[in-house]
C-alpha positions, 0 to 999 in steps of 0.5 A: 161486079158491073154489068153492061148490057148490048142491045140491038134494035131494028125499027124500034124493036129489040133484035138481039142482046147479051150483057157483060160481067166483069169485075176480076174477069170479063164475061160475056153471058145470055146472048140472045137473038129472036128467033126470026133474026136468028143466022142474020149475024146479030148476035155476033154484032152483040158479042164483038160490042162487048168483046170491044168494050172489055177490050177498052176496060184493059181486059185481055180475055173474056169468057162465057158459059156456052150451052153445048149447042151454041159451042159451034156459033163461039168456035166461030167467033174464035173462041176456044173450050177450056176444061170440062162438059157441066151442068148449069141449070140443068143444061151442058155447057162448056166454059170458053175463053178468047184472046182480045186485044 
């Protein structure tokens, strides 16, 4: 398995990252933004970077684990739940999957 990780920086300064796991499947995972670039639209920058680089490995979907709270931030990057609520870490989430091209 191989991980890339996304970085966005401003002034020098890390704003926003998420990595990419892939090896049978692509998966997006610890997106993060500070919380004082929260709703700037960073973290989508993040995502759609790897979601463009696991496109450019020949992958046709990528999944993440999104915490409860963070489904509505995917569903609108088009991503669409897929089975059941769990716990990871003691912490809900729902596993979620989207079509790239």
């Amino acid at each position: 398995m191989s991980t890339i990780y996304c970085v966005l920086f401003q002034e020098e300064r890390p704003v926003a990252t998420a990595r990419l796991l892939h090896s049978k499947t692509a998966r997006v995972g610890r997106v993060a933004t500070s919380k004082q670039h929260r709703k700037l639209g960073y973290g989508r920058l993040v995502v759609q970077a790897l979601e463009r680089y696991a496109s450019e490995l020949g992958y046709k979907e990528v999944e993440l684990h999104a915490e409860l709270t963070a489904v509505p931030f995917y569903k609108k990057m088009a991503y669409q739940p897929v089975g059941t609520v769990y716990q990871e870490d003691g912490i809900p989430c729902q596993t979620m999957k989207k079509r790239i091209i």
